[in-house]
C-alpha positions in Angstrom: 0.0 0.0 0.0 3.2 2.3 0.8 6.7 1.7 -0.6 9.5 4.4 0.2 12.7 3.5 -2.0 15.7 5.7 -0.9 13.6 8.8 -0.2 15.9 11.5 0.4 14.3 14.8 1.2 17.6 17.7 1.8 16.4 21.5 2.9 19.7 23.3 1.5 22.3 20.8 3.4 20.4 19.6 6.0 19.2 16.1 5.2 15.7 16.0 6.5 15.2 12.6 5.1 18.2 10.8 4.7 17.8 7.5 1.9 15.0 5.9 3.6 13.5 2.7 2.8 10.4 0.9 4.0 7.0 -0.5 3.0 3.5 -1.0 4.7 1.2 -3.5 3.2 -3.1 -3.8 2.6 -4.3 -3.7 6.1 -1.7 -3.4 8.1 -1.6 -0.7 11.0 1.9 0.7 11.1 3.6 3.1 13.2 6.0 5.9 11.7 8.3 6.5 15.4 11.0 9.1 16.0 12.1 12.4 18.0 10.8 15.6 16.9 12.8 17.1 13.9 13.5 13.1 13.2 11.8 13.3 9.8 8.4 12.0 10.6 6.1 14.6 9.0 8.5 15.3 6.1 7.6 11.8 5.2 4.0 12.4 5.9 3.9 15.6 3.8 6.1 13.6 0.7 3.4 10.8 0.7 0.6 12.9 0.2 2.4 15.4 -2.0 2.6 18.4 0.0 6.4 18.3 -0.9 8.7 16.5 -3.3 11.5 14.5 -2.4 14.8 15.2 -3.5 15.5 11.3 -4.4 13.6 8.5 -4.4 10.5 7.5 -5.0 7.2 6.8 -3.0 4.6 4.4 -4.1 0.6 4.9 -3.1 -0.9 1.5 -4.2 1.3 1.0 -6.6 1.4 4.3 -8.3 3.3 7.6 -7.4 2.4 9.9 -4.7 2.9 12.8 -7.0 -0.1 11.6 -9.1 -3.2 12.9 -7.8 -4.6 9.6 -8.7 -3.0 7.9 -6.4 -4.3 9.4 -3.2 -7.8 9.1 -5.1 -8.2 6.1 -1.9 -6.4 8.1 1.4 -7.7 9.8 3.6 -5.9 12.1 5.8 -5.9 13.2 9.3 -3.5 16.1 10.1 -2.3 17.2 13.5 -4.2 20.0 15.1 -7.0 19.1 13.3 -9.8 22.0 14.0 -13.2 22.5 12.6 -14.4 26.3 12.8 -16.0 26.5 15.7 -19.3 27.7 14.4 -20.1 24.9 12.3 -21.8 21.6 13.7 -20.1 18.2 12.8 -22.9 17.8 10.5 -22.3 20.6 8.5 -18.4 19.7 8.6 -18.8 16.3 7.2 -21.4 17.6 4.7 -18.5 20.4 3.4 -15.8 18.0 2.8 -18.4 15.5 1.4 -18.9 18.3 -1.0 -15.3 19.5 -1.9 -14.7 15.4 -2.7 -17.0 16.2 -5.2 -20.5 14.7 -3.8 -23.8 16.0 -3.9 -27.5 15.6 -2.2 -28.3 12.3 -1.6 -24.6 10.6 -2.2 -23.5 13.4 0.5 -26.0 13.0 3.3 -25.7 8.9 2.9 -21.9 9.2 3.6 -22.5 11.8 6.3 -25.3 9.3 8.3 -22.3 6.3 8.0 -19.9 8.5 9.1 -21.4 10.0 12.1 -23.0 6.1 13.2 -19.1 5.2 12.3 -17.4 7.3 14.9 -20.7 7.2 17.9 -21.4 10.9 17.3 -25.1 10.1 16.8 -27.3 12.7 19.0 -24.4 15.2 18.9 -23.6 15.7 15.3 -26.3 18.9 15.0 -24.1 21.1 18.2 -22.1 23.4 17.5 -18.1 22.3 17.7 -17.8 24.6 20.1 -19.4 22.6 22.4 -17.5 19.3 21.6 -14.4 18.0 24.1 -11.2 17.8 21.9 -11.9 13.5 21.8 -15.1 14.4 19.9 -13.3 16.9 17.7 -11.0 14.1 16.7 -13.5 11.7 16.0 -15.2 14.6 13.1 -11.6 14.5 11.6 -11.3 11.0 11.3 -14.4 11.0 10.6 -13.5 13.6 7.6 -10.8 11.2 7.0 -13.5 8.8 5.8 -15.0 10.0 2.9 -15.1 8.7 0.0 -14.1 4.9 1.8 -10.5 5.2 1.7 -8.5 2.5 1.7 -5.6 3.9 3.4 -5.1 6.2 6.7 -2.7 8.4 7.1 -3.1 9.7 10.5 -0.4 12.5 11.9 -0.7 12.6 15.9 -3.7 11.6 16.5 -4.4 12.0 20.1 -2.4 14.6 20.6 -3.6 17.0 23.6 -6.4 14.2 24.4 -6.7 12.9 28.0 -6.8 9.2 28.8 -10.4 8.9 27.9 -10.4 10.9 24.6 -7.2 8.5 23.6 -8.5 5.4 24.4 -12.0 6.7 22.2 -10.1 7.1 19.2 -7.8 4.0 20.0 -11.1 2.1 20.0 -12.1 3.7 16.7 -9.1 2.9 15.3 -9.2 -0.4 15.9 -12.7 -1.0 14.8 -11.2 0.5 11.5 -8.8 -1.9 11.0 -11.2 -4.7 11.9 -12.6 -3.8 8.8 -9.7 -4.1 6.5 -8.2 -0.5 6.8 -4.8 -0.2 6.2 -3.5 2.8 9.0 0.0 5.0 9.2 0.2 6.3 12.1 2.6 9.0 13.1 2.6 9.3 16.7 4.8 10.1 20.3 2.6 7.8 22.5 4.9 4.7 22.3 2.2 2.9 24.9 -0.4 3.3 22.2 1.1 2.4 19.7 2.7 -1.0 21.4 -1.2 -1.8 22.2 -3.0 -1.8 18.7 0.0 -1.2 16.3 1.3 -4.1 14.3 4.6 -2.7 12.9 6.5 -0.2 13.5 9.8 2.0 12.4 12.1 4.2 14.3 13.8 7.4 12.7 16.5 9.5 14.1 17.7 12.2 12.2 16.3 11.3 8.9 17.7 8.1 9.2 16.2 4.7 8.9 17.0 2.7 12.5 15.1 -0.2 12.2 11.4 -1.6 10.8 9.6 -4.9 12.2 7.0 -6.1 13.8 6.1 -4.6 16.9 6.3 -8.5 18.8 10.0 -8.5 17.3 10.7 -5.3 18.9 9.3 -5.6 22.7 10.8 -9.0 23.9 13.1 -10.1 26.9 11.0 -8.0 29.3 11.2 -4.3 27.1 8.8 -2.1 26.3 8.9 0.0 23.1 9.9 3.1 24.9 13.0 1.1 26.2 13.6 0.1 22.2 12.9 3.4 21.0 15.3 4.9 23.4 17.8 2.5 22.6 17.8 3.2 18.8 17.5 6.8 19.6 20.0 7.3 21.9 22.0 4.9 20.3 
């Protein structure tokens, strides 16, 4: 579903991204780890287009991320996701239902499997100024959704929640993948990530240091923090 092939992204001569290597495949939830300023969103951004690498190449499905085609199936959750605060989640979902190019009755049947998708139903009509930042989150996953992706590309996605908002998304997450979604996930909470994730990769200064599954990483009594400071401290 991804493929990175010696993706070098340079800012002048600072090597943001430094011949990086690694692939995630159909319905696999995968973790993108490292240290802020490791690289992390650069990789993000290249994958969806936002920026072009310097070398290398990234593969969405196949094709290349600089095709608009190809992220014709991803859906995108970015961090410090807001939604103005006058608008309901209703009318949210309804706007990007219409800027992905649906109308009427395509648009208000994605919006009712959207809002029963992420348990806003008897809220979705409020105001978001009313919502707690968990059910924020859920409207931009929820966002994420149109259109039935088949990829998630999710950049801190409990950031700023508390222990129940996380555990709310972790849920949704997981119900996601239940379903056959594939899901990058770019994110600092190592715990979380350890719980649901099944592979993961660690970056340190826009280097590659190491991709497997998350069972092959945590062994002999370690947790990933313990692995990820170990890779990062070197």
């Amino acid at each position: 579903m991804i493929e990175l092939n010696t993706v070098t992204k340079l800012y002048g001569s600072l090597a943001a991204v430094d011949q990086v290597s690694f692939s995630v495949g159909a319905g696999e939830y995968f973790a993108l780890l490292g240290p802020n300023g490791a690289g992390k969103t650069t990789i993000v951004r290249m994958l969806l287009d936002f920026t072009r690498p310097t070398s290398g190449s990234l593969l969405l499905n196949g094709a290349s991320a600089s095709k608009p085609a190809s992220r014709a199936l991803v859906g995108y959750l970015p961090e410090q996701h807001r939604i103005p605060p006058y608008l309901s989640g209703w009318r949210y979902l309804w706007r990007c239902a219409e800027l992905s190019g649906m109308r009427n009755r395509e648009a208000q049947e994605q919006c009712e499997r959207i809002v029963g998708l992420i348990g806003m139903q008897g809220r979705e009509h409020s105001q978001s100024r009313t919502y707690s930042k968990g059910m924020i989150q859920r409207f931009g996953l929820g966002a994420a959704l149109i259109g039935n992706p088949k990829l998630l590309i999710l950049d801190e996605p409990t950031a700023g929640l508390d222990p129940i908002g996380i555990r709310e998304i972790r849920q949704l997450l997981e119900s996601l993948k239940n379903q056959g979604m594939t899901i990058f996930l770019n994110s600092h909470l190592l715990s979380e990530v350890e719980k649901i994730c099944d592979n993961a990769a660690i970056i340190n200064r826009g280097k590659l240091m190491v991709k497997d599954k998350i069972s092959a990483l945590v062994k002999d009594g370690d947790t990933l923090e313990d692995v990820f400071v170990r890779y990062v401290k070197g």
